[in-house]
C-alpha positions as CSV (number, residue, x, y, z in Angstrom):
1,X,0.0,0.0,0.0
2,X,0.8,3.7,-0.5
3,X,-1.1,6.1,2.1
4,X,1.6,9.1,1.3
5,X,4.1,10.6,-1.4
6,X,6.3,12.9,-3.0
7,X,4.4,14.2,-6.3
8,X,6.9,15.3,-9.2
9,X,8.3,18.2,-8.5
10,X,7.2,21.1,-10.6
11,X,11.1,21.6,-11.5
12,X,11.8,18.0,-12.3
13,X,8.8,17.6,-15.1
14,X,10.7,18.2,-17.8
15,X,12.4,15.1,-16.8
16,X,9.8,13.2,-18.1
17,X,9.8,15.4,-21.3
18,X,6.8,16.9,-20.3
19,X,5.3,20.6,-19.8
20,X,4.5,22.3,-16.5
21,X,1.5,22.0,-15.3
22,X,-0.4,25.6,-14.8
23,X,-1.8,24.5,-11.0
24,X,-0.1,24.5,-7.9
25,X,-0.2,21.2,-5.4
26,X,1.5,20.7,-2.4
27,X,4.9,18.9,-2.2
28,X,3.7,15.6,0.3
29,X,0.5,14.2,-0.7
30,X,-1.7,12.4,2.2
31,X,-5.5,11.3,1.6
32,X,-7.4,13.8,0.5
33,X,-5.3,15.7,-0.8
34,X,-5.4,17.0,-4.0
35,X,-2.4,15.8,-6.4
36,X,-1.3,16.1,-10.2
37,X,-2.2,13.1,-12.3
38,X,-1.6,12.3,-16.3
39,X,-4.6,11.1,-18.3
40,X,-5.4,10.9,-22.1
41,X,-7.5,13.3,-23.8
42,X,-7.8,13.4,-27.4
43,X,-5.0,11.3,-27.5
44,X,-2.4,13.4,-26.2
45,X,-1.7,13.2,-22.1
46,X,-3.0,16.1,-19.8
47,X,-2.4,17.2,-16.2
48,X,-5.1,17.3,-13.9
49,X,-5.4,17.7,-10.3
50,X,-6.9,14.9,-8.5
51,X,-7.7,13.8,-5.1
52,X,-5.8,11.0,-3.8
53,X,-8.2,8.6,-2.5
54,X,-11.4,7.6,-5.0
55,X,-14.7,9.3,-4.9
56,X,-17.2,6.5,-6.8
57,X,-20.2,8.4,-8.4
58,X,-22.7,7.1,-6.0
59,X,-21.1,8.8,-2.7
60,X,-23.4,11.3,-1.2
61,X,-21.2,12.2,1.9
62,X,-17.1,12.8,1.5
63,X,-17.2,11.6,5.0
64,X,-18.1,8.2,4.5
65,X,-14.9,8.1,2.0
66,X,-12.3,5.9,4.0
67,X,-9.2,3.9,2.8
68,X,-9.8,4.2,-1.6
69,X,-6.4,5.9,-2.1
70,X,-5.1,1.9,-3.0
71,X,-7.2,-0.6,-5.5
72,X,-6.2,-4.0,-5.3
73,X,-5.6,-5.7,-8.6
74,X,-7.5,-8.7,-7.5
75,X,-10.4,-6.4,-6.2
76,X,-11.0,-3.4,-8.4
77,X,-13.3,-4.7,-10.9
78,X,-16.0,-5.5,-8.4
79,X,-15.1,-3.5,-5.5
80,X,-18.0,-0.8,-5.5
81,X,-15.6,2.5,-5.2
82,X,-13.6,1.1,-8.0
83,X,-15.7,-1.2,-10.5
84,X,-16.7,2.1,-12.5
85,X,-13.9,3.5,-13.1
86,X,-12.0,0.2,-13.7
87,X,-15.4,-1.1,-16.3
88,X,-14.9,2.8,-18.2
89,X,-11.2,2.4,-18.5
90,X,-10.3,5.8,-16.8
91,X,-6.6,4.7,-15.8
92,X,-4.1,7.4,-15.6
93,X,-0.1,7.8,-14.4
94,X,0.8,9.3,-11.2
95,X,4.0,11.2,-11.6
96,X,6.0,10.6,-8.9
97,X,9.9,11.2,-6.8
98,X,9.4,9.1,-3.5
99,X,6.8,7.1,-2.3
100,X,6.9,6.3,1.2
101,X,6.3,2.9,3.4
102,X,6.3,1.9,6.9
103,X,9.5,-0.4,7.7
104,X,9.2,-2.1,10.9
105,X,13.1,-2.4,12.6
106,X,12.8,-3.8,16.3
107,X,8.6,-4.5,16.2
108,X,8.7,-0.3,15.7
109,X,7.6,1.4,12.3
110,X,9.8,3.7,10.6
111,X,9.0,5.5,7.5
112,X,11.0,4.9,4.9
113,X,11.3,6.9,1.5
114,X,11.4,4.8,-1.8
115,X,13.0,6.4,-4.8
116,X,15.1,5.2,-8.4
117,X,18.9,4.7,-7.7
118,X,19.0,7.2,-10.7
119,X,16.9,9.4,-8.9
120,X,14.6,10.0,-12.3
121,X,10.9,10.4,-11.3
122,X,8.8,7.2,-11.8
123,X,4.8,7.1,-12.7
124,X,2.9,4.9,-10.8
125,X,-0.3,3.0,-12.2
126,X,-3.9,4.6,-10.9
127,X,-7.1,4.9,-11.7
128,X,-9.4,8.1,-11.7
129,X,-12.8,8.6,-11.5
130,X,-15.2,12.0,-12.1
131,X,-18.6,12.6,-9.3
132,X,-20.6,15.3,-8.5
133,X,-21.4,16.0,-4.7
134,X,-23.7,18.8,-3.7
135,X,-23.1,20.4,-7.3
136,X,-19.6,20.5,-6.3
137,X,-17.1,18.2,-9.2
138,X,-14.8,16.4,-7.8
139,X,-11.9,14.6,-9.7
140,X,-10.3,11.8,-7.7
141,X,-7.7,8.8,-8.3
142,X,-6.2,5.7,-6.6
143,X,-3.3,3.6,-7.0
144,X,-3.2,0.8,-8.0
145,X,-1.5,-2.5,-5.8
146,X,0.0,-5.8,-6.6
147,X,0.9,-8.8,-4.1
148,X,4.3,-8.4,-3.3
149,X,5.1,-10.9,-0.2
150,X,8.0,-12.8,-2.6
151,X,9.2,-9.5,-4.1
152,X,13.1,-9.2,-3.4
153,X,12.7,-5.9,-2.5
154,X,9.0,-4.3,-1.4
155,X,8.7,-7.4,1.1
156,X,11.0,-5.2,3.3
157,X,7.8,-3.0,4.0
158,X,4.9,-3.3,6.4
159,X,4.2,-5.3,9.5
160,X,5.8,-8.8,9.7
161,X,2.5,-10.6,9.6
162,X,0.8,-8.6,7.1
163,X,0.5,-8.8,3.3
164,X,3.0,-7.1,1.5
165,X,1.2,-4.8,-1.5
166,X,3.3,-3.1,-3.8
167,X,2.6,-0.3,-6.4
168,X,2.7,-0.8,-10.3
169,X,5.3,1.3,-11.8
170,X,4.7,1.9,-15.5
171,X,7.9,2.2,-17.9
172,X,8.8,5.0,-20.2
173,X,7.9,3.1,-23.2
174,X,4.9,1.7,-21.6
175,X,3.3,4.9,-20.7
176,X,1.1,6.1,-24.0
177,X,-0.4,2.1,-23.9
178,X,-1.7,1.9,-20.1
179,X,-3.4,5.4,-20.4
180,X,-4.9,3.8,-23.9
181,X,-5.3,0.2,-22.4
182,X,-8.7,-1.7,-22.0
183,X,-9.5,-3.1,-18.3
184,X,-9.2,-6.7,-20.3
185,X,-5.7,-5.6,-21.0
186,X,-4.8,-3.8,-17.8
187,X,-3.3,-7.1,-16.4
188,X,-0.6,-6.7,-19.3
189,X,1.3,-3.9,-17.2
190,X,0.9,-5.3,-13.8
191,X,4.5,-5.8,-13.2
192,X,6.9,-5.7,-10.6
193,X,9.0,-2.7,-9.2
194,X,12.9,-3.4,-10.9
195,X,14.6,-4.4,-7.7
196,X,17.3,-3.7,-9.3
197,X,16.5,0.2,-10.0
198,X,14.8,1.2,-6.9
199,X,16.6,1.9,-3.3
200,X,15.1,3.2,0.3
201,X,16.3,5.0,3.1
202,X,15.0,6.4,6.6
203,X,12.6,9.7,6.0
204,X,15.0,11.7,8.1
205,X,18.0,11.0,6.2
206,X,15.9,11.6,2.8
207,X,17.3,13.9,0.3
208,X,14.1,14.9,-1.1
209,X,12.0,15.1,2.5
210,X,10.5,18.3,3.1
């Protein structure tokens, strides 16, 4: 799972040979918050800003909105929060530079920032959905999670007994596809974080920590 993040930094996009965004967004992202995400429009990729944790169509009280910031793979295409947004194929990329997990070191949690060795900003796998609450529209995304409990190295994260999840990072070349992708394809890019390309350290000792 993913419950908080370092966006992209508005200085780093062109990294990703992208333009600025004209909106603003805070630099940690925490549910409810609202976050930049890529989509496709017309078949060229937009930013939007999103909140991080799914509002299905039928909510009638934010509220009542708990834990939708992470769809299971398994899950998301009957889960009620998810299924509609899974079913109209509204996937998009999250542009991120850290994500951040809970690493438990003597039975005590410590957050731990997850970033490329290359330090290159990474896009993470999400869906996003469109509702309308008390005439208000509200534009909302989650990420999407994989089993990881034999992955070499997101196993590290989260309490010994629980299941380890693991985000879905989507490649460079891969991008264009998963935003144009059909849910009976979406299975295609469910792949493993490169163990080999990704590293961790403390949150205090973090470069990029605010």
């Amino acid at each position: 799972m993913c419950s908080n993040y370092e966006p992209i930094a508005k200085d780093r996009i062109h990294l990703l040979d992208l333009f600025e965004p004209t909106f603003e967004y805070k630099d940690h992202i925490y549910p409810n918050y609202e976050a930049p995400l890529l989509f496709s429009k017309k078949e060229q990729m937009e930013w939007r800003l999103a909140r991080f944790g799914l509002v299905a169509p039928w909510v009638e009280d934010l509220k009542k909105v708990r834990n939708t910031y992470n769809a299971r793979t398994e899950t998301v295409a009957t889960k009620p929060s998810f299924r509609n947004a899974w079913k109209r194929n509204q996937f998009c990329l999250i542009p991120a530079d850290v994500i951040f997990e809970p690493k438990y070191i003597n039975d005590k949690p410590e957050w731990w920032g997850i970033y490329r060795k290359d330090e290159m900003p990474f896009t993470i796998a999400g869906i996003y959905e469109y509702a309308e609450l008390n005439g208000e529209a509200i534009r909302s995304m989650s990420m999407l999670t994989i089993n990881s409990d034999h992955h070499p190295f997101m196993k590290q994260f989260h309490a010994p007994n629980d299941e380890k999840r693991s985000i879905i990072v989507i490649p460079p070349d891969l991008r264009d596809d998963w935003l144009h992708c059909k849910h009976e394809e979406a299975s295609e890019f469910f792949l493993d974080i490169p163990a080999d390309e990704f590293t961790a350290q403390p949150k205090n000792k973090l470069k990029y920590t605010d």
